[in-house]
N, CA, C and O atoms as a GROMACS GRO file, in nm:
protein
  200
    1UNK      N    1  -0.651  -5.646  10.963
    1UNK     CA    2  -0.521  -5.704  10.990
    1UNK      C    3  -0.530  -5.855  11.012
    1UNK      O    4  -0.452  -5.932  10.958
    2UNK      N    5  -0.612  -5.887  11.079
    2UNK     CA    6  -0.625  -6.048  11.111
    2UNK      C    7  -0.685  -6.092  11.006
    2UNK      O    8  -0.734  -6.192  11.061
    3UNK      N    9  -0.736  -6.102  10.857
    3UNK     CA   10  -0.736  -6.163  10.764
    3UNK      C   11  -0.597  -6.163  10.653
    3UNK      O   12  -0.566  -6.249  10.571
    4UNK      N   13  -0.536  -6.045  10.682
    4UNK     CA   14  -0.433  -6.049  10.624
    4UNK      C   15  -0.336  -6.127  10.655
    4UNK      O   16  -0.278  -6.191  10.567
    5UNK      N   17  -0.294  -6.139  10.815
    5UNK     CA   18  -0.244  -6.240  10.875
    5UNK      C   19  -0.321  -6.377  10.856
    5UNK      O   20  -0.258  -6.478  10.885
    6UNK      N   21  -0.374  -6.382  10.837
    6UNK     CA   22  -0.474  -6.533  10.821
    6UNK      C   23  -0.388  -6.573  10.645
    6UNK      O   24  -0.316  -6.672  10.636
    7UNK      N   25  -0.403  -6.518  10.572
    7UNK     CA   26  -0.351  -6.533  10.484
    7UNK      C   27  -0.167  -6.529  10.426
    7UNK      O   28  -0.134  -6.573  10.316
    8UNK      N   29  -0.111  -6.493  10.485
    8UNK     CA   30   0.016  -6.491  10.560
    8UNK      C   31   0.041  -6.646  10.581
    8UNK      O   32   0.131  -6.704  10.521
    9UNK      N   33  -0.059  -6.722  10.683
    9UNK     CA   34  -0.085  -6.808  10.739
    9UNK      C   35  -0.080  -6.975  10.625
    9UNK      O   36  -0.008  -7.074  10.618
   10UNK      N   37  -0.184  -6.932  10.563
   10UNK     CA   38  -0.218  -7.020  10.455
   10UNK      C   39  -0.109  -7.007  10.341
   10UNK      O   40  -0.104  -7.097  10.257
   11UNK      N   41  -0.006  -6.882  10.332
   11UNK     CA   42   0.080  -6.920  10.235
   11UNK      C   43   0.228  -6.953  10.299
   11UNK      O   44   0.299  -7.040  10.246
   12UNK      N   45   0.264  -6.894  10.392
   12UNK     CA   46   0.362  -7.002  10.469
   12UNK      C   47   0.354  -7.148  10.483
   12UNK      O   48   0.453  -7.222  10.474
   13UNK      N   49   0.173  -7.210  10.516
   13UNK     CA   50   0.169  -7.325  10.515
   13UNK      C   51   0.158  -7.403  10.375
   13UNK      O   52   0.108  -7.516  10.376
   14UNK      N   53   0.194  -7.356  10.272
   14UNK     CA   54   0.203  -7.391  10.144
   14UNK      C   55   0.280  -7.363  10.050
   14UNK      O   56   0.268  -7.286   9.954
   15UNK      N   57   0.404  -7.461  10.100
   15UNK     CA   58   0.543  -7.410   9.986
   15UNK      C   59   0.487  -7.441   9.838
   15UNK      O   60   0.512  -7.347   9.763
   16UNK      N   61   0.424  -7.537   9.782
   16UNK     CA   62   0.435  -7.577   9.626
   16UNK      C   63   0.326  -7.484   9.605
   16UNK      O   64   0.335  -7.461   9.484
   17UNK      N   65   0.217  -7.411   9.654
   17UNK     CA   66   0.132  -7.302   9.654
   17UNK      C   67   0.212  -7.247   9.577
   17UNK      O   68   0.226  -7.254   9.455
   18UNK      N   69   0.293  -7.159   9.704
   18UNK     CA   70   0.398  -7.060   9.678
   18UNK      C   71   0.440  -7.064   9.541
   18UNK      O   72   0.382  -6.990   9.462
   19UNK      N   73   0.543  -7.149   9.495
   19UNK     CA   74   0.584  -7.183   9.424
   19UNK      C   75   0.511  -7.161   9.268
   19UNK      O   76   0.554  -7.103   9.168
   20UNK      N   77   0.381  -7.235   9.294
   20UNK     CA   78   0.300  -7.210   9.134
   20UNK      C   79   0.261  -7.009   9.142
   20UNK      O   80   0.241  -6.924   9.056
   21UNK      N   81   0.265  -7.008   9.238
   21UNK     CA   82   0.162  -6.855   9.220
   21UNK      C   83   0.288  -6.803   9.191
   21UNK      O   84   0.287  -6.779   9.070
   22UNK      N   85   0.390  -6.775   9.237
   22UNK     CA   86   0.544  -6.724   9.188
   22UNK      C   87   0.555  -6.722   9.042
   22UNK      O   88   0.540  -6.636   8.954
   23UNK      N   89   0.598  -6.890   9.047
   23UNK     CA   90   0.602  -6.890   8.846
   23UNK      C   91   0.473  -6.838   8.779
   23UNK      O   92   0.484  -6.792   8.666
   24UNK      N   93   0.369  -6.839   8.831
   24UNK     CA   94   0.240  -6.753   8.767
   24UNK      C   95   0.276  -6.625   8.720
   24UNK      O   96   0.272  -6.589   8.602
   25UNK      N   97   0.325  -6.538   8.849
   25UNK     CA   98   0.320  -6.426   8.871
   25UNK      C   99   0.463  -6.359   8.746
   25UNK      O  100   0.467  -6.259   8.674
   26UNK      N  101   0.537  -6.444   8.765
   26UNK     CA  102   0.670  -6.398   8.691
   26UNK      C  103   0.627  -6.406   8.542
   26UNK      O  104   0.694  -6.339   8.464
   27UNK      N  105   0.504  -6.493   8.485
   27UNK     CA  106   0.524  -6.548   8.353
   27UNK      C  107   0.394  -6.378   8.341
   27UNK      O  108   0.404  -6.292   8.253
   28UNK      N  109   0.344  -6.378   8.396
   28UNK     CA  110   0.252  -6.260   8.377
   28UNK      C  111   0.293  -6.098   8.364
   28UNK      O  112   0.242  -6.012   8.293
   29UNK      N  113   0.413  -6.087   8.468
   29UNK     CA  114   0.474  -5.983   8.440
   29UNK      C  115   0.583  -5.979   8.293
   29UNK      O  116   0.639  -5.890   8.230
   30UNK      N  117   0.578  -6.108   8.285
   30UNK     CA  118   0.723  -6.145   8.133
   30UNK      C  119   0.654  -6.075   8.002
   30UNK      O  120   0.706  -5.990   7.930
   31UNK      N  121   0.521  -6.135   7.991
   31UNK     CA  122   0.435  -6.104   7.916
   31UNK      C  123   0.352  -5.987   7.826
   31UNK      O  124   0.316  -5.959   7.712
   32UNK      N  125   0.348  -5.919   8.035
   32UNK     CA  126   0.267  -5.804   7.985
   32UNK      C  127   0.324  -5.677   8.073
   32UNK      O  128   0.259  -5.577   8.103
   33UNK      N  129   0.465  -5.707   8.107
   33UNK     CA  130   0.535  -5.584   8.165
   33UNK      C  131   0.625  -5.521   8.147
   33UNK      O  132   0.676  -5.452   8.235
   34UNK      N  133   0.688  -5.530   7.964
   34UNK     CA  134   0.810  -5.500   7.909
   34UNK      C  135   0.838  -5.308   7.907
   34UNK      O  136   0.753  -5.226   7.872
   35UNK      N  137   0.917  -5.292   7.935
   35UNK     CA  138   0.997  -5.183   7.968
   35UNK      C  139   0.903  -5.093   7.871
   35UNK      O  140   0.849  -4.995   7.922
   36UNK      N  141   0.876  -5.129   7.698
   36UNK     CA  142   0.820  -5.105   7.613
   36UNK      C  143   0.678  -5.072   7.617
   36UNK      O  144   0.627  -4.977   7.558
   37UNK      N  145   0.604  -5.178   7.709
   37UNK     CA  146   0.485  -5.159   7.699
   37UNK      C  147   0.412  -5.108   7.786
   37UNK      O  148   0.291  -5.090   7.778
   38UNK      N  149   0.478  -5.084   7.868
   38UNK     CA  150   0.444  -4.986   7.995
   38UNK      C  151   0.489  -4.849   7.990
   38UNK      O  152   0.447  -4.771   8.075
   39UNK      N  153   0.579  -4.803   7.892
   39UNK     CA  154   0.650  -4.665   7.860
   39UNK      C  155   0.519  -4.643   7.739
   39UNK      O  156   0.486  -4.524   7.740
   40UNK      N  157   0.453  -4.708   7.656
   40UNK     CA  158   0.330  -4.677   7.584
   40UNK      C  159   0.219  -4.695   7.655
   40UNK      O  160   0.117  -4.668   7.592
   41UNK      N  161   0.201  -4.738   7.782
   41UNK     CA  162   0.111  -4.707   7.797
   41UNK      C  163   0.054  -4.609   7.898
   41UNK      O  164  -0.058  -4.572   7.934
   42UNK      N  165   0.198  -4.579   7.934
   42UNK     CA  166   0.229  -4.428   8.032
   42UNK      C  167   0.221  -4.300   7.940
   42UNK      O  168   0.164  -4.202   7.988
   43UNK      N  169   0.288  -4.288   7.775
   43UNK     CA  170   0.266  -4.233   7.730
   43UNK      C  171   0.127  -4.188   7.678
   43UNK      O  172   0.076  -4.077   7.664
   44UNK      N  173   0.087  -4.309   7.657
   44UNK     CA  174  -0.090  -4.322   7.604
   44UNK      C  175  -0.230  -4.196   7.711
   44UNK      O  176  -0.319  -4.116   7.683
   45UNK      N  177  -0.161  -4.259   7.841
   45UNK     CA  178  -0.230  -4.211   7.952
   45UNK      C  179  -0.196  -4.053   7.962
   45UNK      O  180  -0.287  -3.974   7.986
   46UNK      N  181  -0.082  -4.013   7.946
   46UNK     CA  182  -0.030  -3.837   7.960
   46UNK      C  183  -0.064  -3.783   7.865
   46UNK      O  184  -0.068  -3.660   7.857
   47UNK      N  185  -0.104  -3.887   7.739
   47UNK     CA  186  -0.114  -3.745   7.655
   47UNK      C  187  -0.267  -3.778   7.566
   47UNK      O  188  -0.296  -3.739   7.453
   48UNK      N  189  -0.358  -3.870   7.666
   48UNK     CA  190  -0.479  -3.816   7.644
   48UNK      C  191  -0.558  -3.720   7.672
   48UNK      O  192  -0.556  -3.682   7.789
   49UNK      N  193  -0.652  -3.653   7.573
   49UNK     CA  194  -0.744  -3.537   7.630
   49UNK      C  195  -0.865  -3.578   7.606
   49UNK      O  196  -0.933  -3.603   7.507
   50UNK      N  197  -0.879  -3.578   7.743
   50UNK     CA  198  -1.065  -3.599   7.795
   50UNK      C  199  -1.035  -3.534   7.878
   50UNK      O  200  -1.117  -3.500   7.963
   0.00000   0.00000   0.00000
């Protein structure tokens, strides 16, 4: 718990941080999280046999 809070810590104290890891985070899900490509790769996963 107290590293998690430690880190808590360090991103409260860093709005333009914040900020880049946000637009990071959004351009990464834009990319590679379309409704499409996650319904293939849910499908992919259910209907392998191993």
């Amino acid at each position: 718990f107290a590293s998690f809070a430690a880190g808590l810590d360090v991103l409260l104290g860093a709005p333009h941080r914040n900020q880049s890891m946000g637009q990071s985070g959004r351009a990464y899900v834009l990319a590679n999280c379309q409704w499409s490509d996650v319904a293939q790769r849910a499908a992919s996963a259910l209907l392998r046999d191993d």
